[in-house]
C-alpha positions as CSV (number, residue, x, y, z in Angstrom):
1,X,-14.7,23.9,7.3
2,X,-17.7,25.1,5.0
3,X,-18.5,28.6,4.1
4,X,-22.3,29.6,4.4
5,X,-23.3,28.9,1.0
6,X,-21.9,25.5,0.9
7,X,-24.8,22.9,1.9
8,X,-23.7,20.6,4.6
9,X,-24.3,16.9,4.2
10,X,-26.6,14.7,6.7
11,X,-23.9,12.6,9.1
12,X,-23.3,9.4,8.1
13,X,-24.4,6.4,10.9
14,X,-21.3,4.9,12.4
15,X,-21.7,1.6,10.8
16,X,-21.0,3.2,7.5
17,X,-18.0,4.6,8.7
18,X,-16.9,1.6,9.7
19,X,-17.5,0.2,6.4
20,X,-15.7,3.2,4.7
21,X,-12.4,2.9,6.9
22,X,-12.6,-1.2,6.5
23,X,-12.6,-0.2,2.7
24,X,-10.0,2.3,2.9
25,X,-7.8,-0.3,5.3
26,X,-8.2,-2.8,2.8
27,X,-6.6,-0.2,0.0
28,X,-4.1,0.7,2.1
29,X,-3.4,-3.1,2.6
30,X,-2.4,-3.3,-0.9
31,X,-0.1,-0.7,-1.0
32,X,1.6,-2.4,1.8
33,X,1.5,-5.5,0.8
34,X,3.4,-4.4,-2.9
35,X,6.2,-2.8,-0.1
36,X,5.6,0.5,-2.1
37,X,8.1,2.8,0.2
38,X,10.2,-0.6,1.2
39,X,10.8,-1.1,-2.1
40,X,11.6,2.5,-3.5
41,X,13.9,2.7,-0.7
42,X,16.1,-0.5,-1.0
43,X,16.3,0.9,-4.8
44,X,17.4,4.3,-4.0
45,X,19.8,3.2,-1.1
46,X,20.9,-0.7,-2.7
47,X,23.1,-2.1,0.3
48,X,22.3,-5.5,-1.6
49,X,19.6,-5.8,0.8
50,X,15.6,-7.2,0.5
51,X,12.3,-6.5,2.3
52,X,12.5,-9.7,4.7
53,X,15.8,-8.0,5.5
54,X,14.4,-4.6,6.3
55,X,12.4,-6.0,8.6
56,X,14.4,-7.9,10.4
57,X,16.4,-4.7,11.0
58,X,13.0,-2.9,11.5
59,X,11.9,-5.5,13.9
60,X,15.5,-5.5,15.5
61,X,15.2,-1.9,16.5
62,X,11.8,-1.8,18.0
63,X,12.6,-4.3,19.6
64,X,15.8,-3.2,21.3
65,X,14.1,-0.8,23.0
66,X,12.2,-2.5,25.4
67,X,13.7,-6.3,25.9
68,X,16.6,-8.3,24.7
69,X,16.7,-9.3,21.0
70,X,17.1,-13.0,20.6
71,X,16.2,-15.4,17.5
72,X,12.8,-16.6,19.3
73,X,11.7,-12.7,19.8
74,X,12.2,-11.9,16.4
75,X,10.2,-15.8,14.7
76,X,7.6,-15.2,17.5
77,X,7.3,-11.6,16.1
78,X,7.5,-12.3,12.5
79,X,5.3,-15.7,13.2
80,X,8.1,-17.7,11.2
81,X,9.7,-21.1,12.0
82,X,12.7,-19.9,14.5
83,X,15.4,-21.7,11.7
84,X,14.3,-19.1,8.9
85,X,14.9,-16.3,11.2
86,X,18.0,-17.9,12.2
87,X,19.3,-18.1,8.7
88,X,18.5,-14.4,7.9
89,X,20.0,-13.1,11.1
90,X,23.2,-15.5,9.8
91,X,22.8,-13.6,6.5
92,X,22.7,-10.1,8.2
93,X,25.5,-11.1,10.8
94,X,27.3,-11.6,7.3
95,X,26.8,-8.8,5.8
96,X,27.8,-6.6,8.7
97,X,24.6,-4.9,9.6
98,X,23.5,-7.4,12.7
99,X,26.1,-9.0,15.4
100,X,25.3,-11.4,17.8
101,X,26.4,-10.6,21.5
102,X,26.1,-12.7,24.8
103,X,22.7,-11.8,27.1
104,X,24.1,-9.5,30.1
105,X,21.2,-11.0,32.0
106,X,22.2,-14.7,31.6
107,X,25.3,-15.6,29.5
108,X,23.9,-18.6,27.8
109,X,21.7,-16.6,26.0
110,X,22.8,-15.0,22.4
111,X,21.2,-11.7,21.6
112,X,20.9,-9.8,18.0
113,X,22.3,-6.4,17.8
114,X,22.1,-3.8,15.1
115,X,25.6,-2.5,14.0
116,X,26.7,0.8,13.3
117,X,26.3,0.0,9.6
118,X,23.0,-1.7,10.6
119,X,21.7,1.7,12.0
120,X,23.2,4.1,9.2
121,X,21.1,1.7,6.8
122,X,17.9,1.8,8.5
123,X,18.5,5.5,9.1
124,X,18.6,6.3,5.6
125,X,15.6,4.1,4.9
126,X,13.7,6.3,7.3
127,X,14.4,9.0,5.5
128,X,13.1,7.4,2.2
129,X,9.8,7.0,4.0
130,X,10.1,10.4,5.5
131,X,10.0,11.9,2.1
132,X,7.1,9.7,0.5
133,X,5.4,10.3,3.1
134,X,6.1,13.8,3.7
135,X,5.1,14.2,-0.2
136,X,2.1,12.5,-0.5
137,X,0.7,15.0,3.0
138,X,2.4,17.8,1.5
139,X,-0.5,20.1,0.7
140,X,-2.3,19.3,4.3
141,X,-2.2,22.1,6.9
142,X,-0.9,21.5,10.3
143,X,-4.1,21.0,12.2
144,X,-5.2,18.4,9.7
145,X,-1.6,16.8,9.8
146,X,-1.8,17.1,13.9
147,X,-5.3,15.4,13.8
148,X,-4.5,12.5,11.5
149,X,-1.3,11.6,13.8
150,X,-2.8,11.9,16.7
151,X,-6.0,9.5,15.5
152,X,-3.9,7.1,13.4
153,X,-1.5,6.6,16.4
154,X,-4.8,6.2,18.8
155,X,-6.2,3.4,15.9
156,X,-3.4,1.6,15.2
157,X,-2.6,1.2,19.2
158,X,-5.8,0.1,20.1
159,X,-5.9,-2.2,17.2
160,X,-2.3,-3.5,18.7
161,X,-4.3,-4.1,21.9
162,X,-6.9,-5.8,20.0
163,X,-4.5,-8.4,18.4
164,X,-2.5,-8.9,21.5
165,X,-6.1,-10.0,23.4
166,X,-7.0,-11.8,20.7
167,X,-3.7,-14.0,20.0
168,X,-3.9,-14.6,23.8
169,X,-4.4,-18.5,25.1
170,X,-7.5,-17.4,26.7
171,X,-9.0,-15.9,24.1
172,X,-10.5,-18.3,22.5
173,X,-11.5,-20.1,25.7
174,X,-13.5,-17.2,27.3
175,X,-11.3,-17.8,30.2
């Protein structure tokens, strides 16, 4: 939104926009990758938990929603060896915040559950993130907030779409 007196600026050609959102990706990498919120969370609501163990729960969640959780879903998700994962689902199953259950599909199979503990921690996680988040946007109106959702949520899916193809057999064959 410019007023009349304001001068607008000549568009900028796609490719540099492509640059300037690899740029900013890369920023936002960084913050990620210190586990800014993961961290100010685990120190705000202790449990005697760490990151790899938020997300596993993280991981457990999402992916309760659609499929059963089992020990190869979460390493094939997490693109570790399946005995680490095993380990820190033994760790969690400890600590009260994951169960194991039998598969009602086929019995043989063990699945990974979230417990009620398990949910209450990742709840109050959330709401860690909630706030950061909600703090750092705080001073955007709602059609900016509205926009930015609905485009983030449209980038980062296609961008999901683009990995999945990508990591595919066939990929790298053509075929």
């Amino acid at each position: 939104m410019t007023s009349e007196t304001e001068t607008k600026s000549p568009p900028r050609k796609r490719d540099e926009e492509i640059i300037r959102i690899a740029g900013t990706m890369g920023r936002m990498r960084l913050l990620i990758g210190r586990r800014y919120i993961g961290r100010l969370a685990i120190s705000r609501v202790g449990a005697g938990l760490e990151l790899s163990h938020l997300d596993m729960l993280s991981l457990v969640r999402r992916l309760s929603r659609s499929q059963e959780v089992t020990v190869g879903a979460l390493a094939e998700q997490m693109r570790l060896d399946h005995s680490r994962v095993s380990r820190v689902v033994a760790d969690l199953v400890k600590r009260g915040v994951l169960r194991r259950e039998a598969s009602q599909e086929d019995a043989r199979r063990t699945l990974v559950a979230l417990t009620a503990e398990g949910v209450a921690w990742l709840d109050r996680m959330n709401e860690v993130k909630h706030e950061v988040i909600g703090q750092v946007l705080s001073d955007w109106n709602q059609e900016d907030l509205e926009a930015f959702s609905d485009l983030y949520e449209r980038f980062v899916e296609r961008f999901e779409r683009h990995a999945v193809a990508s990591d595919s057999p066939n990929a790298a064959t053509g075929g």
